[in-house]
C-alpha positions as CSV (number, residue, x, y, z in Angstrom):
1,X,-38.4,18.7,45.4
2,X,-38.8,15.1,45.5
3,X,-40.6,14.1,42.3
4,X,-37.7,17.3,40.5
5,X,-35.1,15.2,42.0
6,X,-36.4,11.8,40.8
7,X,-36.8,13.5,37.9
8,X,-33.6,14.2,37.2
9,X,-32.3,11.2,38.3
10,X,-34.1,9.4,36.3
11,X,-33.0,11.7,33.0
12,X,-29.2,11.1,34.0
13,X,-29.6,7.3,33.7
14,X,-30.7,7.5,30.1
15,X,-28.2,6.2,27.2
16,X,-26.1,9.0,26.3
17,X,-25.3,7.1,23.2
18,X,-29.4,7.6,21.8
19,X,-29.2,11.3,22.3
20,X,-26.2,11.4,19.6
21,X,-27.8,8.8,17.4
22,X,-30.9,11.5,17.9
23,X,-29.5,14.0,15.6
24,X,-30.3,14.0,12.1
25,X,-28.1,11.3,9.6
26,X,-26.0,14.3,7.8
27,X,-24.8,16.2,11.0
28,X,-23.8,12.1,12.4
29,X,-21.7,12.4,9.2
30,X,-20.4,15.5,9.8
31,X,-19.0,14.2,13.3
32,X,-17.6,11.5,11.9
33,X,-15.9,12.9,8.9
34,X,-14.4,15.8,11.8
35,X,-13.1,12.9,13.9
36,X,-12.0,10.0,11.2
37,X,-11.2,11.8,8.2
38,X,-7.0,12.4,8.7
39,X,-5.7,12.5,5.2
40,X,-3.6,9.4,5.6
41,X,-3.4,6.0,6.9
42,X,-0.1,5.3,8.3
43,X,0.9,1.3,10.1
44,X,4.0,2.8,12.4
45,X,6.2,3.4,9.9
46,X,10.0,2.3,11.0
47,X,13.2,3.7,9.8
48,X,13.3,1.4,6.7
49,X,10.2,2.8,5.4
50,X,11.0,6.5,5.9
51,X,14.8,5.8,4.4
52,X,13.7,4.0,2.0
53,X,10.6,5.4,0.3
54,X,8.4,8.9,-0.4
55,X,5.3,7.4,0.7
56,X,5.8,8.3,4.8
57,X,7.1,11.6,4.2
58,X,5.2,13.7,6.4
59,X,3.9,11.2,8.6
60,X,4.0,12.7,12.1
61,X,2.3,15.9,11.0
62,X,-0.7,13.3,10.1
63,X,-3.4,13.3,12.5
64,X,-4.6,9.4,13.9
65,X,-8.3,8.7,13.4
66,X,-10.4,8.7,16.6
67,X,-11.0,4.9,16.1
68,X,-12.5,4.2,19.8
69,X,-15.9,5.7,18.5
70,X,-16.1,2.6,16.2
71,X,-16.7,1.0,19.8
72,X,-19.1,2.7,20.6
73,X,-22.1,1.2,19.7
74,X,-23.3,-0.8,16.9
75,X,-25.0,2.0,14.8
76,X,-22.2,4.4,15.1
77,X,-20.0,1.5,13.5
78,X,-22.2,1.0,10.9
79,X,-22.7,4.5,10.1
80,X,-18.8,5.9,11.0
81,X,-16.9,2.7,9.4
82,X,-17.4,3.6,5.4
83,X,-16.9,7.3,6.1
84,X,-13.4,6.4,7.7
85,X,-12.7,4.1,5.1
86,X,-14.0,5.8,1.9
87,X,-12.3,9.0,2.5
88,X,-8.5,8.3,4.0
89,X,-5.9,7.5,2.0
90,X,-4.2,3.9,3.6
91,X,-0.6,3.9,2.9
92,X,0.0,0.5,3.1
93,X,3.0,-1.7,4.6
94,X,5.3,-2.9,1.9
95,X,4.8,-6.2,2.7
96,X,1.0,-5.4,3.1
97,X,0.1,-9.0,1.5
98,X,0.8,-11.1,4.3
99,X,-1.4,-9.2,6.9
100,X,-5.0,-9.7,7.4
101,X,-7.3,-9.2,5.7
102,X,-5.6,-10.2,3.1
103,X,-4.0,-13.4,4.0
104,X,-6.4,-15.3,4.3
105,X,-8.1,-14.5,0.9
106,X,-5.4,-15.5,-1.3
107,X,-3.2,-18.7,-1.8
108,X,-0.5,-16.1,-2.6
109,X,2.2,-15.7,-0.2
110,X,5.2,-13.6,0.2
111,X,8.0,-16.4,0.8
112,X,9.9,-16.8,4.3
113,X,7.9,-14.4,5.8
114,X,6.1,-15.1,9.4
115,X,2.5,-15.0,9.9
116,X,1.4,-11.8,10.8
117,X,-2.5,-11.8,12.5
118,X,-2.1,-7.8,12.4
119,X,-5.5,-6.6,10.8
120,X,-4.8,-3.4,8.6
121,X,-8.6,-2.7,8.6
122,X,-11.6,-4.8,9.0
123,X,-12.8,-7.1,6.1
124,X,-15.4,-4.1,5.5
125,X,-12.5,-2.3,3.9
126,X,-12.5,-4.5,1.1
127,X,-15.4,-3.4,0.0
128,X,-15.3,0.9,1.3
129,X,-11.7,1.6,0.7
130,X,-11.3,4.1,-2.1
131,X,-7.7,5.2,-1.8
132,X,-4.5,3.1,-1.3
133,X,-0.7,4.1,-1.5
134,X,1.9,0.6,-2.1
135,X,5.2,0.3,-2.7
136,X,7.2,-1.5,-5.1
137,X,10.4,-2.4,-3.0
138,X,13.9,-4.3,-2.9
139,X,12.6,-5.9,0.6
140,X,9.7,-7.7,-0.6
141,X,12.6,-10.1,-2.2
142,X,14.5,-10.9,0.7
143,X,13.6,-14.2,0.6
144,X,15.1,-14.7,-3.4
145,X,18.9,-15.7,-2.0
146,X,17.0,-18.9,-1.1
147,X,15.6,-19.3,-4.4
148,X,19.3,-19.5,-5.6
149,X,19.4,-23.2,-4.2
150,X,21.8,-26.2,-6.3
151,X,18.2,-27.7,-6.6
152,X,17.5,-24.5,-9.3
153,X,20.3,-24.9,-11.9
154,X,20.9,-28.2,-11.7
155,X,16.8,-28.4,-12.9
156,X,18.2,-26.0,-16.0
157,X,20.7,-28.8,-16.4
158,X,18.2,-31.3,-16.9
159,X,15.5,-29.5,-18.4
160,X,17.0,-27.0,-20.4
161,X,20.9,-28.8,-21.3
162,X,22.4,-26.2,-19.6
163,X,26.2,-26.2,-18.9
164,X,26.8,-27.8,-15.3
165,X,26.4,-24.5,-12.7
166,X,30.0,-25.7,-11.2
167,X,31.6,-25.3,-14.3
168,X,30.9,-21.9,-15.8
169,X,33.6,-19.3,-15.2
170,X,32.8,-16.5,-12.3
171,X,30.8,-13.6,-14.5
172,X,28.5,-16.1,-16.0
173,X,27.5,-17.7,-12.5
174,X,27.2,-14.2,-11.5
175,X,25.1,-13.6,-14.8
176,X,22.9,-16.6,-14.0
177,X,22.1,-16.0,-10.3
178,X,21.1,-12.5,-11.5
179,X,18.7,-14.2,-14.1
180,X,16.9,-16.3,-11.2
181,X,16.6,-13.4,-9.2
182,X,14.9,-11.3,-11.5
183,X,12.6,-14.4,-12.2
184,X,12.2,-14.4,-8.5
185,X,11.7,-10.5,-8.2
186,X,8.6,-10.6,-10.9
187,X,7.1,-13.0,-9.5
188,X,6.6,-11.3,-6.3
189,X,6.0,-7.5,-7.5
190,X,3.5,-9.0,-9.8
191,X,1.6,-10.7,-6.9
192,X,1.6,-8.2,-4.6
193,X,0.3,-5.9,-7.7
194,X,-2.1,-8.6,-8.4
195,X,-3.2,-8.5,-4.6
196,X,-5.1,-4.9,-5.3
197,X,-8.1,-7.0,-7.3
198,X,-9.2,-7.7,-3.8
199,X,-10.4,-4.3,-3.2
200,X,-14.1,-5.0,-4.2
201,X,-15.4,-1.1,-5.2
202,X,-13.4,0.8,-8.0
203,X,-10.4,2.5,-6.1
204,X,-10.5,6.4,-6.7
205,X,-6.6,6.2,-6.2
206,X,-3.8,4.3,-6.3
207,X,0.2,5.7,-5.2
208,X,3.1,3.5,-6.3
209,X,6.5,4.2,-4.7
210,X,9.2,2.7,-7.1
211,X,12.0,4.8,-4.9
212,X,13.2,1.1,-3.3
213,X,12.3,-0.8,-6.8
214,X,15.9,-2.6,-6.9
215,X,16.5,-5.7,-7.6
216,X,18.2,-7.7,-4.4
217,X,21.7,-7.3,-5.6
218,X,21.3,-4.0,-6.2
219,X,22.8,-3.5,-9.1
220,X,19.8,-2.9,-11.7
221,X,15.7,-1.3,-11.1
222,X,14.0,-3.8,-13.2
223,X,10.6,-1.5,-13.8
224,X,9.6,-4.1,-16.0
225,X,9.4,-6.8,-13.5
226,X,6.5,-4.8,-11.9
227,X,3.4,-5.7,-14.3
228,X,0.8,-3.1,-14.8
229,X,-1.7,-5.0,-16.3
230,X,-4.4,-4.7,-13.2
231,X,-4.7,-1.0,-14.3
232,X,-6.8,-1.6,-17.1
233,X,-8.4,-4.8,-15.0
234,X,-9.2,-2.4,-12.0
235,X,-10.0,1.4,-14.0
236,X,-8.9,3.1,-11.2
237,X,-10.0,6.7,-11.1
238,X,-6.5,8.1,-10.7
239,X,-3.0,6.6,-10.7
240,X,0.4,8.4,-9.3
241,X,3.9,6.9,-9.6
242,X,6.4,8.1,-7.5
243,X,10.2,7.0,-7.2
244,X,10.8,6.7,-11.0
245,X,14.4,7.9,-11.6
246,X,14.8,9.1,-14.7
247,X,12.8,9.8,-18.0
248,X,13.8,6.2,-19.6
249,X,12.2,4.7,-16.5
250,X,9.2,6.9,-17.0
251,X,8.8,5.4,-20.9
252,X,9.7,2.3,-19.7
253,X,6.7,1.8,-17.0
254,X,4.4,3.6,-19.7
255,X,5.5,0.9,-22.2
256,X,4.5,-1.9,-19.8
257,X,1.7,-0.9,-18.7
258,X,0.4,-0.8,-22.6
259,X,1.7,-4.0,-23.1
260,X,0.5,-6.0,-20.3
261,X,-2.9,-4.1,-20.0
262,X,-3.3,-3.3,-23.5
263,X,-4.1,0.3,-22.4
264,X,-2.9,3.2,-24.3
265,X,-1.5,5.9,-23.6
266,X,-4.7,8.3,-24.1
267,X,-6.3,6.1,-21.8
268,X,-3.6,6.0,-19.2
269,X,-4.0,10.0,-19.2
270,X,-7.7,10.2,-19.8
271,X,-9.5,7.6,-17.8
272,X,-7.0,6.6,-15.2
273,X,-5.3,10.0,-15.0
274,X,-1.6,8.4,-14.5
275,X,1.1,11.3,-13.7
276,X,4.9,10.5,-12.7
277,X,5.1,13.1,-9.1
278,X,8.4,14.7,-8.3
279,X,9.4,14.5,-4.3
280,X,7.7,17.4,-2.4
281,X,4.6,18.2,-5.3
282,X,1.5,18.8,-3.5
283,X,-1.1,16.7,-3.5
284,X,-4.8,16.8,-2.0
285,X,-3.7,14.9,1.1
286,X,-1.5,17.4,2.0
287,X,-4.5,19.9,3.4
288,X,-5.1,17.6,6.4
289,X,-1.7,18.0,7.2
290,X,-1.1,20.1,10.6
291,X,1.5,22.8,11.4
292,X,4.7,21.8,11.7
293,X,8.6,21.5,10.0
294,X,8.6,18.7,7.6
295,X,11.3,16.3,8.8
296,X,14.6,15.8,6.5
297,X,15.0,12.2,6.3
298,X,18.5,12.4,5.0
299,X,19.4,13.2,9.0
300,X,18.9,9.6,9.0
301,X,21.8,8.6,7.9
302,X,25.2,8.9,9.9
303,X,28.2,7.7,8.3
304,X,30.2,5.3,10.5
């Protein structure tokens, strides 16, 4: 009984870890995929991203990855970290730009916004991730009422021989602080558009929300300002736009996009299948979705 014991003592002080990492490569992936593989991405989504947009609807019926087996052990990372990367979709932050690891790649920065040392995913991402959703939003502009400074048209005064700022009558100081902000509004859109070149591997898919695409006063959607020249830069596999409001803003992102990328629009259906999504269509994600009543976010709003 003595050498059984030590025996089995002996056996129960082994590695648990090498047992697993015993199993042959393709069931490993297996396990991973069952324990990783959720469908979607989500960064705590708060109440202005589920008002706001069509990218988090859904969220809670979502499963979260089982991320603590990254810690595991070395191998397992290396092995389980592309499979959880590769096959999620990451619906990213709006103002996904200023958190790592993108911030520090890039001298582009979102203005009057705080440093944020929140990692989305690792800097392996850059390189694995195959599926992203963004969104083109008023709130990545809340820093364009500052851009509206006396230092800005009195520039246009000088440079251009504009009228003095002080003097023009109500509607055309309206007109031009609308003008700046638009200038300001492109800028931004474009950049954070321009961010996606970071992604190292050809993305498989890319969703755009344009529900929230106004400009900060609110009282235009300048599609337009949103360049789409990086689809013909990046080829991506598939492109969806959501948010689009009507069929002249449909023709009018189509039209962009052909301008800026010089694609056309047999190669914005063919090669980078581009489709405009209603609210609600299905789409492959949806099968990793559990049971459960799809929340109505228009109970968000209570009228005061």
């Amino acid at each position: 009984m003595g050498v059984t014991f030590s025996q089995i003592e002996q056996h129960s002080t082994e590695d648990p870890h090498f047992l697993f990492l015993d199993l042959p490569a393709e069931i490993r992936v297996k396990i991973y995929e069952e324990v990783l593989v959720v469908g979607k991405i989500f960064y705590t989504p708060n109440d202005y991203d589920i008002w706001n947009g069509n990218r988090c609807r859904g969220h809670k019926l979502f499963r979260k990855p089982e991320l603590q087996l990254l810690r595991v052990s070395k191998q397992i990372h290396a092995e389980a970290e592309p499979v959880y990367l590769s096959r999620n979709l990451f619906v990213l932050p709006i103002k996904w730009p200023d958190f790592q690891p993108f911030k520090e790649l890039s001298h582009f920065h979102i203005r009057d916004m705080e440093s944020n040392a929140r990692h989305l995913f690792s800097v392996s991402g850059l390189s694995h991730i195959k599926n992203v959703g963004v969104a083109v939003d008023q709130s990545l502009c809340e820093g364009s009422a500052k851009v509206l400074g006396s230092d800005c048209w009195k520039r246009d005064e000088l440079v251009y021989g504009e009228p003095p700022f002080t003097q023009l009558s109500r509607l055309k100081r309206l007109e031009k602080a609308h003008e700046i902000h638009l200038s300001h509004v492109r800028d931004v859109w474009r950049g954070m558009l321009g961010h996606l070149a970071h992604f190292q591997s050809r993305l498989k898919y890319i969703e755009i929300d344009f529900t929230n695409a106004f400009c900060p006063i609110g009282d235009c959607r300048p599609i337009w300002a949103a360049s789409c020249g990086w689809i013909e830069t990046m080829k991506p596999e598939s492109v969806d736009i959501i948010g689009l409001q009507t069929l002249r803003e449909r023709r009018e992102f189509i039209y962009h996009v052909i301008m800026d990328g010089k694609a056309s629009e047999w190669d914005l259906e063919e090669k980078y299948a581009l489709r405009f999504r209603n609210i609600g269509q299905a789409v492959p994600w949806d099968r990793w979705m559990i049971e459960g009543e799809m929340e109505d976010e228009s109970k968000h709003y209570v009228c005061l």
